[in-house]
Wavefront OBJ file of the C-alpha trace (Angstrom):
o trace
v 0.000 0.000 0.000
v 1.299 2.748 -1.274
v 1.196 6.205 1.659
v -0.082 9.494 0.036
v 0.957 12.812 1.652
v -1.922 14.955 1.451
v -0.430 18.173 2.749
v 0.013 21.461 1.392
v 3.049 23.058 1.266
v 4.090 26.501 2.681
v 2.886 28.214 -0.665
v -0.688 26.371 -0.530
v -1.023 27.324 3.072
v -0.342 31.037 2.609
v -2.383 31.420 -0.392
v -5.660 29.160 1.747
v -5.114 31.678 4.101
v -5.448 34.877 1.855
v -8.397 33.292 -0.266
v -9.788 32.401 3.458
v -9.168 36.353 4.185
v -10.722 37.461 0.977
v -13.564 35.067 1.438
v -14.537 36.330 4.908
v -14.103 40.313 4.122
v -14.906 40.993 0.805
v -18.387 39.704 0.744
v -20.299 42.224 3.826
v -18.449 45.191 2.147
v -19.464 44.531 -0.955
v -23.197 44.182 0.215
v -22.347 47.395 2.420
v -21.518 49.642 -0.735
v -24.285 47.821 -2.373
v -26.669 49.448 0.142
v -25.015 52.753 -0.086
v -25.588 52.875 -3.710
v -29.222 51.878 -2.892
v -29.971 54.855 -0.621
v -27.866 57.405 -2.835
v -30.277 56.219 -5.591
v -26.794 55.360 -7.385
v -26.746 53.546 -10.701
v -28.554 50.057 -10.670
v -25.588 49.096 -13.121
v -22.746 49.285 -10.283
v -25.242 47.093 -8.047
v -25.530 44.723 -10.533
v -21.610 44.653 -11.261
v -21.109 44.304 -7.222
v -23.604 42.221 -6.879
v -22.347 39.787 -9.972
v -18.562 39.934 -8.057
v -20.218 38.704 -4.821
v -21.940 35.696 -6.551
v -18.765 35.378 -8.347
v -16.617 35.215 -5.155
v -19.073 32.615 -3.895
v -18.636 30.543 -6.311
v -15.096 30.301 -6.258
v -14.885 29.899 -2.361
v -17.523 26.809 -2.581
v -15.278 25.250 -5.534
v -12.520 25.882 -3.738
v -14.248 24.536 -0.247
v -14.766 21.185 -2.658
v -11.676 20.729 -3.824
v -10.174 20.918 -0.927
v -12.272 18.396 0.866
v -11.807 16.170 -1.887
v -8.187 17.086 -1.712
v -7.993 15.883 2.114
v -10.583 13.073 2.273
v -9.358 11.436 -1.429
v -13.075 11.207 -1.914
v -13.727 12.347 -5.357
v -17.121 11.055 -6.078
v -20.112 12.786 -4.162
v -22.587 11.340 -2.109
v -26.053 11.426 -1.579
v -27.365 12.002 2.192
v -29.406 9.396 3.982
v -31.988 9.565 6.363
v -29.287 9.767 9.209
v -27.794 12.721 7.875
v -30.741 14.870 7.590
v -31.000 14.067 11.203
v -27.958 15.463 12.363
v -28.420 18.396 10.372
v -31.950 18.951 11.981
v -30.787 18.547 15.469
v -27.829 20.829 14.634
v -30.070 23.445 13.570
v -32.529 22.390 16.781
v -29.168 22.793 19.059
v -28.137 26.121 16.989
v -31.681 27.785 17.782
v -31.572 26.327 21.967
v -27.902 28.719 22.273
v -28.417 31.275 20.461
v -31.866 31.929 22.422
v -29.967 31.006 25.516
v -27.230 33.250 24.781
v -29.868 36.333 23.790
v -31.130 35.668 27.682
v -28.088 35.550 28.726
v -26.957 38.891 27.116
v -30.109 40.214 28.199
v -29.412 39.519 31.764
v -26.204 40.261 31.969
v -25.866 43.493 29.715
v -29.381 44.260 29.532
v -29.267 44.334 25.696
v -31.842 43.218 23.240
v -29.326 42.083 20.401
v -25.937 41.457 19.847
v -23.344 43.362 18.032
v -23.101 40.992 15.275
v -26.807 40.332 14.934
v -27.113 44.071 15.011
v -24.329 44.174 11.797
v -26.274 41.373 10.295
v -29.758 43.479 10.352
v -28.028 46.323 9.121
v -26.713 44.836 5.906
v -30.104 43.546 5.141
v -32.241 46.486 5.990
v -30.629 48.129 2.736
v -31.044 47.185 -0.806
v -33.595 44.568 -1.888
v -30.564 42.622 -3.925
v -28.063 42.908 -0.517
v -31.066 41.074 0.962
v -31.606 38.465 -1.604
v -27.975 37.865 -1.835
v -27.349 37.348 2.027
v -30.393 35.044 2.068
v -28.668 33.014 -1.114
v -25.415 32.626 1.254
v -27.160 31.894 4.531
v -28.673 28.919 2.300
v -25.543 27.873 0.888
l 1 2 3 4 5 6 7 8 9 10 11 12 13 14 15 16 17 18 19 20 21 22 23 24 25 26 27 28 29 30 31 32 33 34 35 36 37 38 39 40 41 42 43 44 45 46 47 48 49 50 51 52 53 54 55 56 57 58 59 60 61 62 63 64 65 66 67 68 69 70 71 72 73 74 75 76 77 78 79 80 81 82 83 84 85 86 87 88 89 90 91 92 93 94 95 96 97 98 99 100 101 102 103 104 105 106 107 108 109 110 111 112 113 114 115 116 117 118 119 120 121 122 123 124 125 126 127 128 129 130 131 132 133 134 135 136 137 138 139 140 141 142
């Protein structure tokens, strides 16, 4: 049996980490100018651009995100989800919604606030433009 070294090099790393940089930053300010050209009544044509270079950077973080796995786990051939796995992605959404309202009373008690920061940032990138709020729905799916 032949042993396969799966790793990345220094090179791979670094660049992973930039695209990983990228990935996390670039995507709220784009849907923050895209707002900003909403309430300026700025051209429709620059939200469409920004809005085609966020879908754009999605799409090359999630092929990315695939070939990687497949990179690590030598599993090149996708599978279908059973029964079982729909399970653990219910109860991980059931588990997801028991913290987070746990958390919220927690915060509540504590700091006396109604909302975090974050969920504060995430309301005000979707109370903009109509397309910032399809397009953070489309993510939050994917």
């Amino acid at each position: 049996m032949e042993i396969i070294d799966r790793g990345l090099g220094w090179l791979g790393r670094v660049l992973l980490t930039a695209g990983l940089i990228v990935g996390v930053v670039i995507p709220p300010m784009l849907l923050k100018l895209i707002n900003q050209l909403y309430r300026q009544h700025q051209l429709t044509a620059w939200q469409i651009t920004l809005a085609g270079v966020y879908l754009l950077i999605f799409v090359i973080l999630a092929l990315a995100a695939t070939a990687l796995m497949r990179h690590y786990t030598g599993n090149y051939q996708s599978e279908n989800l059973q029964y079982h796995d729909w399970q653990i992605i219910g109860m991980a959404y059931l588990t997801i919604l028991i913290f987070e309202g746990g958390f919220q009373f927690i915060n509540q008690l504590l700091y006396h606030q109604n909302q975090t920061q974050n969920n504060a940032a995430i309301k005000n990138l979707m109370a903009g433009s109509p397309l910032s709020l399809w397009l953070m729905a489309l993510s939050a799916v994917f």
